[in-house]
N, C-alpha and C positions, 0 to 999 in steps of 0.2 A: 363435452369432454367425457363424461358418464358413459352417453350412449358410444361413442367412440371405443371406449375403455370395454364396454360391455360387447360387443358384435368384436374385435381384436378379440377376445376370452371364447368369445362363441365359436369362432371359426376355427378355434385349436381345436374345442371341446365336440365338434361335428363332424372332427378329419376321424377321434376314436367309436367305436362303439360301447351303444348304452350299456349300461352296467347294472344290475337290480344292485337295490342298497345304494349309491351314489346320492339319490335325491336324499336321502334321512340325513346320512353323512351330510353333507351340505348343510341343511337344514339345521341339524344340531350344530356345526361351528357357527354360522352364523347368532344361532342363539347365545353360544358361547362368547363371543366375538363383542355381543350386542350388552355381555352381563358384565363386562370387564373393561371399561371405558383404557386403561392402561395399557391392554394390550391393542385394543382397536390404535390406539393412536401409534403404537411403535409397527403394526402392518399398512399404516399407511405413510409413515414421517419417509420422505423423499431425501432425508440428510443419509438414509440407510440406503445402498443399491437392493436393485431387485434380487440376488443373489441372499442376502443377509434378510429380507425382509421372509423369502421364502424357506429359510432355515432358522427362523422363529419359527413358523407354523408348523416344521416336521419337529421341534424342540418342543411344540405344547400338543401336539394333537397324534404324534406318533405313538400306533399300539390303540386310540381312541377310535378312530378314520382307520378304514381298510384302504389299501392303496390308491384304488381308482380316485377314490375322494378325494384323500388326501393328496394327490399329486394337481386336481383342480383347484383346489384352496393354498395350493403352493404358486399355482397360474398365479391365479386374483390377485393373492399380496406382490405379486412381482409387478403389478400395472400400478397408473397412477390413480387414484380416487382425491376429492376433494375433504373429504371427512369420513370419520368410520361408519357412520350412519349408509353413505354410500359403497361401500365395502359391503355392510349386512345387506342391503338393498340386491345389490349384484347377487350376491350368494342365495339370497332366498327364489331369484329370479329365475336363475341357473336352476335352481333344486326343481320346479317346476319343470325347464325346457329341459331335462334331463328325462320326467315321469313322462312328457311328450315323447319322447324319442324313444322308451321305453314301449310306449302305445303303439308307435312305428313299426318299429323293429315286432312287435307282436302280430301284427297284421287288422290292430281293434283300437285305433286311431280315431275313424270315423262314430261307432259306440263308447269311447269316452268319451269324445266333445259332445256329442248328442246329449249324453246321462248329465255331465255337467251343466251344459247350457239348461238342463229342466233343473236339475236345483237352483240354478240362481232364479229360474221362473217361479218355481214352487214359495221361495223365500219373500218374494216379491209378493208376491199374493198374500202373505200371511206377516203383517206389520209389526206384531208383536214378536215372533219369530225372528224378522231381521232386527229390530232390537236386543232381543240379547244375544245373536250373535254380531250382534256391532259391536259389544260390549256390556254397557245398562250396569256395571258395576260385577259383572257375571265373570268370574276366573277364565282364562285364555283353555285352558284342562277341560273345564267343565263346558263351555262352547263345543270343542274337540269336539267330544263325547255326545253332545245333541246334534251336530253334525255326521258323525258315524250312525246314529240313529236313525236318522234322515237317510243317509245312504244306503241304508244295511242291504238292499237287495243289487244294490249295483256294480258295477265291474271293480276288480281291488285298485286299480287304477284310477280309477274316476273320484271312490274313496278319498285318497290320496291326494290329488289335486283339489277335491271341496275341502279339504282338515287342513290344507296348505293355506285356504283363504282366511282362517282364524288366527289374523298377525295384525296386531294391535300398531299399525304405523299410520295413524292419519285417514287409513279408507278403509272404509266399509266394509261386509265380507260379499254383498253383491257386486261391488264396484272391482274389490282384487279375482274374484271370479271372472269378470268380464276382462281385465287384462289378464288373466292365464290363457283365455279363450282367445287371443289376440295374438298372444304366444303363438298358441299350436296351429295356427295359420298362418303365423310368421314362418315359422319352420319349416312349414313345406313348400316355400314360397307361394302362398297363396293370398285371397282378398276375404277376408271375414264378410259376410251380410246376416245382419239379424233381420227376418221377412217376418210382418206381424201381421194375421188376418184374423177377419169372426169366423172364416171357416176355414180348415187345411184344404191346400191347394190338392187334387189330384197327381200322381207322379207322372203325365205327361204336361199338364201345369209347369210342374216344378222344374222339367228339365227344360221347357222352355225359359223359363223366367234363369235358373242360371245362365242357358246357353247365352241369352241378350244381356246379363253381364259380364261374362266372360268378353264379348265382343267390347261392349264401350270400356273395364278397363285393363283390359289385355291380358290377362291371366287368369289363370283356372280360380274358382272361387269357393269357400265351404260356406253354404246356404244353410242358416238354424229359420227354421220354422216355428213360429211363437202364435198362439192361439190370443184374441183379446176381442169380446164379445163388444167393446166400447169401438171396436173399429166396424165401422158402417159401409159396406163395400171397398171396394178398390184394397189398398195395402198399405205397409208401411216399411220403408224399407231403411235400415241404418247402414252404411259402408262408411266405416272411417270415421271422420268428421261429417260427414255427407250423410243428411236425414230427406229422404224420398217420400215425402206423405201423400199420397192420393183419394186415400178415404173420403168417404162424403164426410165423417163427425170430421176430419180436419179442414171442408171447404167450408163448411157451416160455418166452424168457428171461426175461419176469417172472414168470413160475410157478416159475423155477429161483431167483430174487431171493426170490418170498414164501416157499419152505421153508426158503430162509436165516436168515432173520428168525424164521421160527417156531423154528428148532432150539435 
């Protein structure tokens, strides 16, 4: 029902063009949304039609939200959600495929998911780092702000999208990065692949290794390149749910798993 709820919102919000300021918008009413449990529940109570639900939001957010925002956040409350928690969920999601479609419309799509996908690599690498941006007791504000640090040399865009993944809902800030990045391949109908080697591929390497996924699963694909000294030949390749290990460190350790079994 979510996901339903969510692609119905998407497909209005894909027929306009992207709008700078939309994503913040967004982003701030959900915060709003998420700080006032009284109004979450009256944009979602289903005893209100869609009409009355979406003339709450231009009643608390008109004058706050420039149009374009505010006319998306009139969508949302007009659909059904099962709780407000799924309402802020939707809205934070949006605010994201919004800065996507921003990247789009720019023509620097391919250098924001690049710069991104190396923060969540860079975060990864450094354990204390993604602890307090997981949290560790550390203000949602003050995260921001060592996130912007982090990014200070990169597109305002990419920016944007890493300071989006410091939202305190249950995941991570590598894990909400990696679905933003799942986003922005959803978008342009394409197939995310994380490729991980001990060396970068060459770029006639790489165009074959897209080409032969592109083949097996029918659609153009965005190949991130991840560097990992612990992979020992071959590659590793994640699409979806589907993890493609070929590496020797991965044969080993199942050779070292099957004499366990056997002893």
């Amino acid at each position: 029902m979510i996901v339903d709820a969510f692609h119905q919102w998407a497909a209005t919000a894909d027929a306009a063009a992207a709008t700078s300021g939309v994503p913040d918008d967004l982003w701030a009413a959900a915060d709003v949304i998420e700080a006032q449990p009284t109004l979450g529940a009256a944009l979602i109570d289903s005893s209100h039609t869609p009409d009355q639900r979406t003339q709450v939001v231009e009643s608390i957010f008109a004058g706050a939200l420039a149009a374009p925002g505010l006319a998306l956040v009139g969508q949302a409350a007009a659909l059904e959600w099962p709780d407000p928690a799924a309402l802020v969920a939707a809205l934070r999601r949006m605010a994201v495929r919004e800065t996507w479609r921003l990247a789009e419309a720019a023509g620097v799509a391919d250098e924001v998911h690049g710069q991104v996908a190396q923060v969540a690599d860079t975060v990864l690498g450094q354990p204390r780092l993604e602890l307090i941006l997981n949290g560790a007791g550390v203000p949602a504000e003050q995260r921001r702000g060592v996130v912007q640090d982090l990014c200070g040399g990169l597109a305002p865009l990419a920016r944007q999208v890493a300071g989006y993944a410091v939202v305190d809902d249950g995941r991570g800030f590598v894990d909400a990065l990696e679905d933003w990045l799942d986003e922005a391949s959803d978008i342009r109908g394409h197939q995310r692949v994380r490729a991980t080697f001990a060396q970068a591929p060459d770029a006639s390497q790489a165009r074959r290794l897209a080409a032969e996924l592109e083949r097996i699963y029918g659609r153009p694909v965005d190949v991130e390149i991840h560097l990992d000294p612990a992979v020992i030949g071959g590659g590793r390749l994640k699409i979806g749910d589907d993890v493609i290990d070929g590496s020797v460190s991965a044969r080993l350790e199942q050779a070292r798993r099957d004499l366990v079994r056997q002893a």
